[in-house]
Structure formats: C-alpha cells, structure tokens
C-alpha positions in Angstrom: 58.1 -47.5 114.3 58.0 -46.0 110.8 56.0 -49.0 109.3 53.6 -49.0 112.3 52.5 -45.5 111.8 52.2 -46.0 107.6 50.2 -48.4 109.0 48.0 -46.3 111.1 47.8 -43.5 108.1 46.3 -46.2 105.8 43.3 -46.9 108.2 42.7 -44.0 108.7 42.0 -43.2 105.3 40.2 -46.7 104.9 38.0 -45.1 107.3 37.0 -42.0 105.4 36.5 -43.6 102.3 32.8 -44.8 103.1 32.1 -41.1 104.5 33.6 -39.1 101.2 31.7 -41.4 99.2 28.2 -40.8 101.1 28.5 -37.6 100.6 29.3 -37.8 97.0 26.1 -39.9 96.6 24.1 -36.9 98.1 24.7 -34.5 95.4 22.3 -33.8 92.8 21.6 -31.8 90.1 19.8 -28.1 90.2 16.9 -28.3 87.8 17.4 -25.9 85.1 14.6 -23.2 86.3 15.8 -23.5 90.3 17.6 -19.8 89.9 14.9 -18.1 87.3 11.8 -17.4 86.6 10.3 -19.5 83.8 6.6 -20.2 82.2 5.5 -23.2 80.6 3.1 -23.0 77.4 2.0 -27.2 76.8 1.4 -27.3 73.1 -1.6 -29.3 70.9 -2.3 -29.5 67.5 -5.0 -31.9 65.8 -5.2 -32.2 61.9 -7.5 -33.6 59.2 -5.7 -35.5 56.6 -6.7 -37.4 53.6 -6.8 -41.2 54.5 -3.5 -43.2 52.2 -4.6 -47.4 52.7 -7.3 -49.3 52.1 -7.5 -53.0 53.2 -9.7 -55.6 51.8 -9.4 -59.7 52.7 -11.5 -62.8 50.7 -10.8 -65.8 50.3 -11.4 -68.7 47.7 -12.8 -72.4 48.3 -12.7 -75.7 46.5 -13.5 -79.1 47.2 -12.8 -82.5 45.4 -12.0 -86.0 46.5 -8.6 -85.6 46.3 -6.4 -83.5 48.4 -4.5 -82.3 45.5 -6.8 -81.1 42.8 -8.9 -78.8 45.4 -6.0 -77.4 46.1 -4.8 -76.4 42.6 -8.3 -75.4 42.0 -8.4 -73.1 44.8 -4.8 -71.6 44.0 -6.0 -71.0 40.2 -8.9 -69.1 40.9 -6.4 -66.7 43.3 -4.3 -66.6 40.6 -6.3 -65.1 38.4 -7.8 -62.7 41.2 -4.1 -61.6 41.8 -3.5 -61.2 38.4 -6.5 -59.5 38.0 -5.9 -57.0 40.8 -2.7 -56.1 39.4 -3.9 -55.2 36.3 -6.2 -52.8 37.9 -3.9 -51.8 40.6 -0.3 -52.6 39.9 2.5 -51.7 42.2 0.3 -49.8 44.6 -1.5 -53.4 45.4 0.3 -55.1 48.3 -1.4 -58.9 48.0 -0.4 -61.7 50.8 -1.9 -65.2 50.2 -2.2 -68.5 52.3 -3.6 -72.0 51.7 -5.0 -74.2 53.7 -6.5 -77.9 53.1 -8.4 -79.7 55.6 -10.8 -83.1 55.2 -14.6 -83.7 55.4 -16.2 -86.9 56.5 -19.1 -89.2 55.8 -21.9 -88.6 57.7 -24.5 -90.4 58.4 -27.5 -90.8 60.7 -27.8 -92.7 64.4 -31.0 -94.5 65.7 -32.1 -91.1 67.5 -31.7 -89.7 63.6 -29.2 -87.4 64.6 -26.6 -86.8 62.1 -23.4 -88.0 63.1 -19.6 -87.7 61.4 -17.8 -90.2 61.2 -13.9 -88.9 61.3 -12.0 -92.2 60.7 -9.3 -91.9 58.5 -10.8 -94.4 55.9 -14.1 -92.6 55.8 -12.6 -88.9 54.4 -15.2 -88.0 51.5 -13.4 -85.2 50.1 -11.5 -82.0 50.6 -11.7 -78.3 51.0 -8.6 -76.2 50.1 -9.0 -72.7 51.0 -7.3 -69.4 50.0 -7.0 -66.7 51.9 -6.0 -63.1 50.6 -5.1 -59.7 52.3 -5.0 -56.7 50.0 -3.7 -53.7 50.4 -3.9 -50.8 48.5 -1.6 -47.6 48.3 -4.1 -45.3 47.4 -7.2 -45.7 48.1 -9.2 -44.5 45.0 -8.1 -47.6 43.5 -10.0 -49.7 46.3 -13.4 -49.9 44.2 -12.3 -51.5 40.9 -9.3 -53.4 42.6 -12.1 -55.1 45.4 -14.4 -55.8 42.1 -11.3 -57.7 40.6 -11.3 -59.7 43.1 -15.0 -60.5 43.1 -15.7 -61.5 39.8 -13.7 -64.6 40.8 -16.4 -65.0 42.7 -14.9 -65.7 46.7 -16.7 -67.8 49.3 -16.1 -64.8 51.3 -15.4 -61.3 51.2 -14.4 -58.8 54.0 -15.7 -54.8 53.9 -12.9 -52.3 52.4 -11.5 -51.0 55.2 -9.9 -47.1 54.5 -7.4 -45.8 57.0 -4.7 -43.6 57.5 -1.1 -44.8 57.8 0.9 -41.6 59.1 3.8 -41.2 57.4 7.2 -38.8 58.9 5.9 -35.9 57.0 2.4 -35.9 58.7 3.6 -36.0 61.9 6.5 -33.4 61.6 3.9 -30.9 60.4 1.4 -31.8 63.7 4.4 -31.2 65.9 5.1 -27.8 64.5 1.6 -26.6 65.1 1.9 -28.4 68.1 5.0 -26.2 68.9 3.6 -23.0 67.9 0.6 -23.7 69.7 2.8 -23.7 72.6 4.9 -20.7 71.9 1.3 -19.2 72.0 0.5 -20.5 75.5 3.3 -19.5 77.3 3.0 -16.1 75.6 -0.8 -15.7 76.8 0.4 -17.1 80.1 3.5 -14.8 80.1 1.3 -11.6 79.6 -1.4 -12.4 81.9 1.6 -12.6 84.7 2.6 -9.2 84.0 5.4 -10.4 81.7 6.9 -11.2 78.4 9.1 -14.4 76.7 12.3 -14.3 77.1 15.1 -17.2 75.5 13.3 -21.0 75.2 15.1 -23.7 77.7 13.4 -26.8 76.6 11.2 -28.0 74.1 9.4 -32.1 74.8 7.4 -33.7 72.7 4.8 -35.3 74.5 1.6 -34.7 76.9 3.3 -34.5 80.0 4.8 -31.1 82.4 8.4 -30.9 81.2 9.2 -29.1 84.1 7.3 -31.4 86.8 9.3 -34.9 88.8 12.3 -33.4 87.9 15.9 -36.2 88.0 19.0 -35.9 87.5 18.4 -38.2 84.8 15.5 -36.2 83.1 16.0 -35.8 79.2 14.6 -32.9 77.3 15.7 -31.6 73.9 17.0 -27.7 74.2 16.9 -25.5 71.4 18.6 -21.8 71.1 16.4 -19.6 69.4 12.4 -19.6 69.8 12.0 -18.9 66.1 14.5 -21.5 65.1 11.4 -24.6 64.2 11.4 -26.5 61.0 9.0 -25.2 59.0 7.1 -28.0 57.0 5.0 -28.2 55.0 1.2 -28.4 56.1 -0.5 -31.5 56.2 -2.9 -32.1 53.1 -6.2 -30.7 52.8 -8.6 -33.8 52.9 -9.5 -33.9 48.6 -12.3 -36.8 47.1 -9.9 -39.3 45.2 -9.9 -38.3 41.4 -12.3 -40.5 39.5 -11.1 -44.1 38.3 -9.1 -44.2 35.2 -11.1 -45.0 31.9 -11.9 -48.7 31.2 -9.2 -50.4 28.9 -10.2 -51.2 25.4 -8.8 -54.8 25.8 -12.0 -56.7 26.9 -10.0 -59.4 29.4 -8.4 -58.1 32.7 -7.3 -61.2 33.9 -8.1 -64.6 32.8 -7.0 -68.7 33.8 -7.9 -72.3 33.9 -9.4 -73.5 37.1 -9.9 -77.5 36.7 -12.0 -77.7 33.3 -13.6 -74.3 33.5 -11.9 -71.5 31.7 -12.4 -68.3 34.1 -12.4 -64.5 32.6 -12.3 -61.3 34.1 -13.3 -58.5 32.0 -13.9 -54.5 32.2 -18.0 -55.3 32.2 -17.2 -57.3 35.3 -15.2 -54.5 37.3 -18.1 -52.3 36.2 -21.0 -54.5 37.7 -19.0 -55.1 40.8 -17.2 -51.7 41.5 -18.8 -50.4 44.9 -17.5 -46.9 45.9 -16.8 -45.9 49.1 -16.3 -42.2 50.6 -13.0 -42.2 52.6 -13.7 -40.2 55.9 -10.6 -37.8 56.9 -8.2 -39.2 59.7 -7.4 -37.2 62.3 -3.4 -37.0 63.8 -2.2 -35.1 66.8 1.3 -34.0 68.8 1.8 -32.4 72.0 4.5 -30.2 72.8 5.7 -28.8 76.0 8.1 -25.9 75.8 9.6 -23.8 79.3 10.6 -20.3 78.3 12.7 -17.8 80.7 10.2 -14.6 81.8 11.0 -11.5 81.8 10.0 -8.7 84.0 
C-alpha cells in the first residue's frame, strides 16, 4: 500500500512539471523605463578631418623571346621604382608587387585578309612579363614626389593618386563624444519643452537606432552613472594643407639599376619634371548616440 501511493505522489508531480515550467517560460523582463518617466535625446556629430593615405598602382612591361629575360627585365625596372620610392618616401611607403608572364603568337593573315593568331604551342613569338605595383603612402604630402619616382621608370600604365581617409581609434572616439553631447543636448531641449528637467542617465548606445524602442529581454545597452562622466578627447584635427615637400637632395641619383643592357637612373631633375600635386579634400566621419535620461518634474 505504501509503495502504491509513492507511486501515485511521483505522477502527480510528473504532471506538474510541464505546467511550472510554462509558466516559467512566460516571464519576462520589465524594460528599464516601464515604472518612470524618461526622455530620449538621439545624438549626431559629423567632423572634417585631414585625409591620412594616398594610394597609387602602375605597372611595368617587358617583352623578349624568352620567358625568362622579360621577366627579369620587367622585375629590374620595379626594382629600381621601389628603390626609388623609398628613397623619397621611406617607411611611410607601403609597396606590394606581383608578376605575371604570359605568351604572344604569330599572326598572320587568312584569304578574307583578316588577321588571324595562331596559338599553337610551337608558334609563341615572344613574351610579356608584367609588374604590377600598389603604393601606399602614410602621409599623403609625400604622394607627389613618391608617384614621380615611380614614373621616371617610365610604366606602361599608371593609375590617378587616390587620397582618402583611413579613420583611426582616436577620430572616432572624438565623433562619439560630440555625438554624445549632442545628445545630452536633445534630451535637455526635449526635457524643457515637456515642462521638465534631466535627471540621472539610464543608457547610453552607440548607434542610429531608438535605444528605448523593440525592447527584449535580451536587449544590450551600455549604462553609465553620472551624465558628466564622458571621455573627453581630444578634438579631431583641423583640416591643414600638407607642409611643402622637403628640399631636393644634393646627391644627383635617387635610385638607379641595370635593366637588360640599359643602365636606368632616377635623379632629383626627374622627381621635379614629374611631381604632380594634388589638393587632398577633407573627409568627413560621423557617430550616433542615443542616450535615455530619467525626467524630473
């Protein structure tokens, strides 16, 4: 009798179990402003900065009837560019390089006289090696004389000089605190038109979206204590011309090599002939900041 009614007791919890854990799975969690009044201020900030890169590509080409010599050709003339950027440049030149070789046939014509290739592997009449360079440059009032470098080697093709702006940590931590005291602002505006005033910050988001809208249980938002307690940083750089180039070298060579039986020298005269300025333009960065304060009455 005992063991039939432990029996009994054990289904009947059995049979709770699913309810106690329904209900469990019903429960949720208050948003933060349910019980208070609060006002949002959504923060934005946009600032000029002096553009940090510039970017130039080019590339070098040689042919000759054997795969070989057009590609040491080809590699001696970018030698003698990289070496010639560096001197210019140095560690503020980034250079990548890349070769490529590829065949050309004998052509000849058909009985229309069209002009027809033949691309039999026993009809090759030569080959083109081809190097390919990507500069980049650290600051960008070298871009002029470090581009001219470049060209008095004389490339099959040159890209533009490209100037842009890569952002670094410091940039963007001074948007986001005129970003965040834009919002401060806002909600103060918004605070006093309601008949009110700020009272303790809840949240402070970074992004462009309601902090206090779609609210889950699972919503993430960074809390401070204070309303005055920001980083203050130091502003973003006021947009400046680069400084002029430095003063021509008194050695006459930059750079100079061997490419097959020609003898190949860079010298200042050539950076002068060649170096094309360009006016960087100042970038623009931005943040958005959403910050919920409590308001008082």
């Amino acid at each position: 009798m005992l063991f039939r009614n432990m029996l009994l007791a054990a289904a009947s919890l059995a049979a709770l179990a699913p309810t106690a854990a329904a209900q469990q799975a019903d429960t949720y969690v208050r948003p933060y402003w349910w019980d208070k009044p609060v006002v949002e201020g959504m923060g934005r900030a946009m600032l000029d900065v002096a553009p940090n890169r510039a970017r130039f590509d080019l590339s070098f080409v040689e042919t000759d009837d054997q795969s070989d010599a057009s590609m040491k050709k080809a590699v001696a003339r970018a030698k003698i560019a990289y070496d010639a950027i560096k001197k210019v440049a140095g560690d503020k030149a980034r250079i990548t390089t890349s070769v490529n070789v590829t065949a050309f046939y004998k052509q000849y014509k058909d009985k229309e006289g069209n002009v027809q290739t033949n691309t039999r592997a026993d009809q090759v009449e030569g080959y083109e090696a081809r190097v390919s360079m990507s500069v980049v440059l650290l600051d960008t009032s070298l871009a002029g004389r470090a581009r001219a470098a470049a060209l008095a080697l004389g490339p099959q093709d040159a890209g533009r000089v490209s100037i842009y702006l890569e952002q670094t940590a410091e940039m963007q931590r001074a948007v986001l605190d005129a970003a965040a005291k834009d919002a401060r602002q806002r909600a103060q505006l918004a605070a006093t038109a309601a008949g009110g005033r700020l009272g303790d910050i809840l949240v402070v988001q970074e992004g462009n979206s309601s902090c206090m809208g779609n609210w889950s249980s699972s919503q993430v938002a960074r809390v401070l204590g204070d309303g005055d307690s920001y980083n203050r940083y130091a502003p973003a750089p006021a947009y400046a011309p680069p400084p002029p180039p430095p003063p021509p070298s008194m050695a006459p060579s930059i750079a100079s090599g061997q490419v097959g039986s020609r003898t190949i020298t860079v010298t200042e005269k050539d950076l002068a002939a060649l170096d094309l300025p360009s006016d960087p333009n100042p970038q623009q960065i931005q943040a958005d900041v959403c910050a919920i304060y409590t308001l008082v009455k």
